[in-house]
C-alpha positions in Angstrom: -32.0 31.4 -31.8 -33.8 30.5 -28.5 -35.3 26.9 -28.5 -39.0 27.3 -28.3 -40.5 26.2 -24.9 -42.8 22.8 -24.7 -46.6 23.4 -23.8 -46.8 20.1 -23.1 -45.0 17.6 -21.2 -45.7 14.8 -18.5 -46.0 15.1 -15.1 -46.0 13.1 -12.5 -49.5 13.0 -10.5 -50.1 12.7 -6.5 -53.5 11.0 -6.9 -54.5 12.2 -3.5 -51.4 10.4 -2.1 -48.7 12.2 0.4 -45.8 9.5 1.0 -48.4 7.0 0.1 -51.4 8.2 2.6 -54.4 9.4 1.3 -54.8 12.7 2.0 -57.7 13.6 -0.6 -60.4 10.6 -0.4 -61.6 9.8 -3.6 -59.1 10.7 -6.1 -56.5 8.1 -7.8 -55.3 6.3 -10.7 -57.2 7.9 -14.2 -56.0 8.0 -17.6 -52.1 9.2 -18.6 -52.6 12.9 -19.0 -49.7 15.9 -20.7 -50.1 19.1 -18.6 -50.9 22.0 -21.0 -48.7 25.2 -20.0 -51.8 28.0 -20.2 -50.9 31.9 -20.7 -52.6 33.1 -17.9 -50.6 36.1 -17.6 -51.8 37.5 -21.2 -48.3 39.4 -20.7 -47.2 39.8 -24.5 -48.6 43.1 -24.8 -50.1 44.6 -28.3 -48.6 41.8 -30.2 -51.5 40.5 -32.5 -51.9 36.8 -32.2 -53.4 34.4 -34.7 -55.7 31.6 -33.4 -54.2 28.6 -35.2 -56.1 25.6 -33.7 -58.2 24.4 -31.0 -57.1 21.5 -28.2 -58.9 19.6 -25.2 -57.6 19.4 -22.5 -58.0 16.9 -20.2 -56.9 18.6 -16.7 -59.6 20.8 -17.0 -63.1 21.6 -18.3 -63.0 24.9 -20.6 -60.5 23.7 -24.2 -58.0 25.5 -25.3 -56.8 27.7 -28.0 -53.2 28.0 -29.8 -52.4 31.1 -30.3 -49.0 31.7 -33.3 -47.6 35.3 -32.6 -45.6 37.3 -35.1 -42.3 36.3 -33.6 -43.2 32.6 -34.1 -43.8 32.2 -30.3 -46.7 29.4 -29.4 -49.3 30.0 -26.5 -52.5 28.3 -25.0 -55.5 30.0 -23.7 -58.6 29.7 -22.4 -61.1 29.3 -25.4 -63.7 31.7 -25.4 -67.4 31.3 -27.0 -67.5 32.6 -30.5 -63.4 32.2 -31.2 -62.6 30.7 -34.7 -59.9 29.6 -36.2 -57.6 32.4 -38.1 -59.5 35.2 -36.0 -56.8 37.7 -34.2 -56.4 38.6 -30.8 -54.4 40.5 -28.5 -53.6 41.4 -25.0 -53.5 45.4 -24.8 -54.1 48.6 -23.2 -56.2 49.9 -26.1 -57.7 46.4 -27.3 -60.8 46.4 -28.8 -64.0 45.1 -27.1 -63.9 41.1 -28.2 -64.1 38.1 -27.6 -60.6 36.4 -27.0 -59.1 40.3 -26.6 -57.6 40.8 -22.9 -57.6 44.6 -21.6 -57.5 46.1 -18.0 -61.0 45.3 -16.3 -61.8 49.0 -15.8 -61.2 49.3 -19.7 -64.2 46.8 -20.6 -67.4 48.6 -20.3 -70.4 48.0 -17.9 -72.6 45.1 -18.7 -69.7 43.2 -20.6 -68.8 39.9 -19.8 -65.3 38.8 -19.1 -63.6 35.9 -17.7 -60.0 34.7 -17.1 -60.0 37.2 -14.1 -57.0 38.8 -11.8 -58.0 38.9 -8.8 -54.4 40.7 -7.8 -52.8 42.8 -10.9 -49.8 41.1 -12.3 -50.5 37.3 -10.9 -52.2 35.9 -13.3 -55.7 35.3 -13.7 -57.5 33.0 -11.1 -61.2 33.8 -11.7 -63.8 32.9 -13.9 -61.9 29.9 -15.8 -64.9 27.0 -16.1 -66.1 26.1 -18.9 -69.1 27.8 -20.0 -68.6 30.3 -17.5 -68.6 34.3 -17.2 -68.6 37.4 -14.7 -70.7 40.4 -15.5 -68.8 44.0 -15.0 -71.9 45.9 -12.8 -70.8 48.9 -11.3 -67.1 51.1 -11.3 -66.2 52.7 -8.2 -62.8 55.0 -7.8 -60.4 52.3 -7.1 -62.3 49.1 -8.0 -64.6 47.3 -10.4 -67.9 45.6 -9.2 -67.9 42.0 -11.0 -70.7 39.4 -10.9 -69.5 36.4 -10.5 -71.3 33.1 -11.5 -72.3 32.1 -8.4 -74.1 35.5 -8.1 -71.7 36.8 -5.4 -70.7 41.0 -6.5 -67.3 41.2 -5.9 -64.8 44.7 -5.9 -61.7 44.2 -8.6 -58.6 46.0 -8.3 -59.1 48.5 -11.6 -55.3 47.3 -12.4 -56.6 43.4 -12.6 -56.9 42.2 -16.1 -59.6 40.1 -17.6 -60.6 38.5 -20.8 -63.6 39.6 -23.0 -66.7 36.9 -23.5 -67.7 33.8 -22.7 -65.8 30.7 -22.3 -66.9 28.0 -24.7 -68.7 24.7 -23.4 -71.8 25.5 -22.3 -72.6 22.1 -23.0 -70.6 20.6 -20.9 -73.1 19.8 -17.7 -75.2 18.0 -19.8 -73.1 15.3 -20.6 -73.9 12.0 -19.4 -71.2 9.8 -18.0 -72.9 6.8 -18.3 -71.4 4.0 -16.5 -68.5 3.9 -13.4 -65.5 3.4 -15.6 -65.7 7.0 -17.7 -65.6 8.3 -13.7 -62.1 6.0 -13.3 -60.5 7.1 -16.1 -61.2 10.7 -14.9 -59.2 9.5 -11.7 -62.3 9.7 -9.5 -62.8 6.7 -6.8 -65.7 5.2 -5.7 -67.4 7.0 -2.4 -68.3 4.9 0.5 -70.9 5.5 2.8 -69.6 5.3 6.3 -72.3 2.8 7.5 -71.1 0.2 5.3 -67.7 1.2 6.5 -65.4 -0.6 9.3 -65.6 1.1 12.9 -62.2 1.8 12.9 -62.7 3.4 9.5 -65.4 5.7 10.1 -67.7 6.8 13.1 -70.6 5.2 11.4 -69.1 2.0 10.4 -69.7 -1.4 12.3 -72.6 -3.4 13.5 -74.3 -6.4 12.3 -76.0 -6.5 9.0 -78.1 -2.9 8.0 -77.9 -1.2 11.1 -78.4 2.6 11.6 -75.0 5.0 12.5 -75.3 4.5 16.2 -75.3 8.0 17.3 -77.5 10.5 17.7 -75.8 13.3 15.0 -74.1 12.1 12.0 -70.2 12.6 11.8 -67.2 13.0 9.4 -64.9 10.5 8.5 -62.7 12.5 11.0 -65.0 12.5 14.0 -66.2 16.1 13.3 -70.2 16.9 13.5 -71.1 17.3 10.1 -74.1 18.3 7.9 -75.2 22.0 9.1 -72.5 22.0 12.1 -69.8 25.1 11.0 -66.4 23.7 12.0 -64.0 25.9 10.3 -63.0 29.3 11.6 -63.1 32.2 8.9 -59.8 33.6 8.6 -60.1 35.2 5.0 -61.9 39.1 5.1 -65.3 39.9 3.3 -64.6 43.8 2.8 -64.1 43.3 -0.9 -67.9 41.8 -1.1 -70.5 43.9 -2.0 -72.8 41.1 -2.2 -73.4 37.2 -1.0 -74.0 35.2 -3.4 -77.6 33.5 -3.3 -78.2 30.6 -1.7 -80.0 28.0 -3.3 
């Protein structure tokens, strides 16, 4: 008999840190956390799974479900909206339409909402995994799938990508209230510093005496680029698999 794999263990965490540098401002320290081993793949095909209980998870914001399969195989997933405990889900070719189910996206009919999205068949999905958060099947095309995303952007999908059906659960979750600095600590997040109140050799901004203004005549990054409304990155990445931009606010 094979020994069951672990869905949780610890991990040690870079906190932001490459050979002690910081090489992501703001991030370090936080509460001790178990990473969660998530089926992303949904690649146990027509095997009816039982949802046996529901988890948080603290490295990210949707929670979790625990899904017991017939051969006594464990697996967490992304917990949609409406998902109780005993209901029974599976990952197939023919599943039915709901919630929790995962089929091939050109499968799922127009106007359904899905999440837990491939974005290239057979990866795993990458899309559409916040909590709270859904796409919107629009349109089909011969190849592809047109899928509203939740920043509004229409984006093509391979038809081969697979996706989840519904919602994911924690709607909720913007409105919560932090309330005071240390819940952001134990989340791992570190203060931000404005630049003016920073050293010179710290920041472009930083230096003077007392309140004084940043000294220059456009405001810069911590880096020396021009910053706010300046574009300093070159697009690389191609836009032919986007129908539509998403809408600025």
């Amino acid at each position: 008999m094979t020994k069951p794999r672990r869905l949780k263990f610890g991990r040690k965490r870079a906190v932001g840190r490459s050979l002690g540098k910081v090489t992501t401002r703001h991030h370090g320290g936080g509460a001790k956390r178990l990473f969660r081993v998530i089926d992303f793949k949904r690649d146990k095909r027509d095997l009816p799974a039982r949802v046996e209980s529901f988890e948080y998870d603290p490295n990210r914001s949707a929670d979790l479900a625990l899904l017991l399969y017939p051969d006594g195989e464990r697996r967490f997933i992304l917990r949609p909206e409406g998902l109780k405990i005993g209901d029974r889900v599976v990952s197939s070719d023919s599943a039915p339409i709901k919630a929790g189910n995962s089929l091939p996206i050109v499968k799922v009919p127009v106007g359904t909402e899905v999440h837990n999205v491939e974005l290239i068949p057979g990866r795993g999905a990458q899309f559409v995994r916040t909590a709270g958060s859904a796409a919107i099947i629009v349109a089909r095309e011969e190849s592809f799938v047109h899928l509203k995303m939740p920043s509004g952007e229409v984006r093509r999908i391979s038809n081969e990508s697979w996706a989840t059906v519904g919602r994911l659960s924690g709607v909720e979750r913007k409105l919560r209230k932090l309330g005071k600095a240390g819940v952001k600590r134990h989340m791992g997040i570190r203060p931000t510093v404005r630049g003016v109140a920073q050293h010179p050799g710290s920041h472009p901004h930083g230096g003077g005496e007392g309140r004084s203004g940043i000294g220059m005549t456009t405001p810069k990054s911590p880096w020396g680029k021009p910053t706010l409304g300046t574009k300093t990155r070159r697009r690389f990445h191609t836009d032919r698999y986007i129908v539509e931009r998403k809408k600025k606010k």
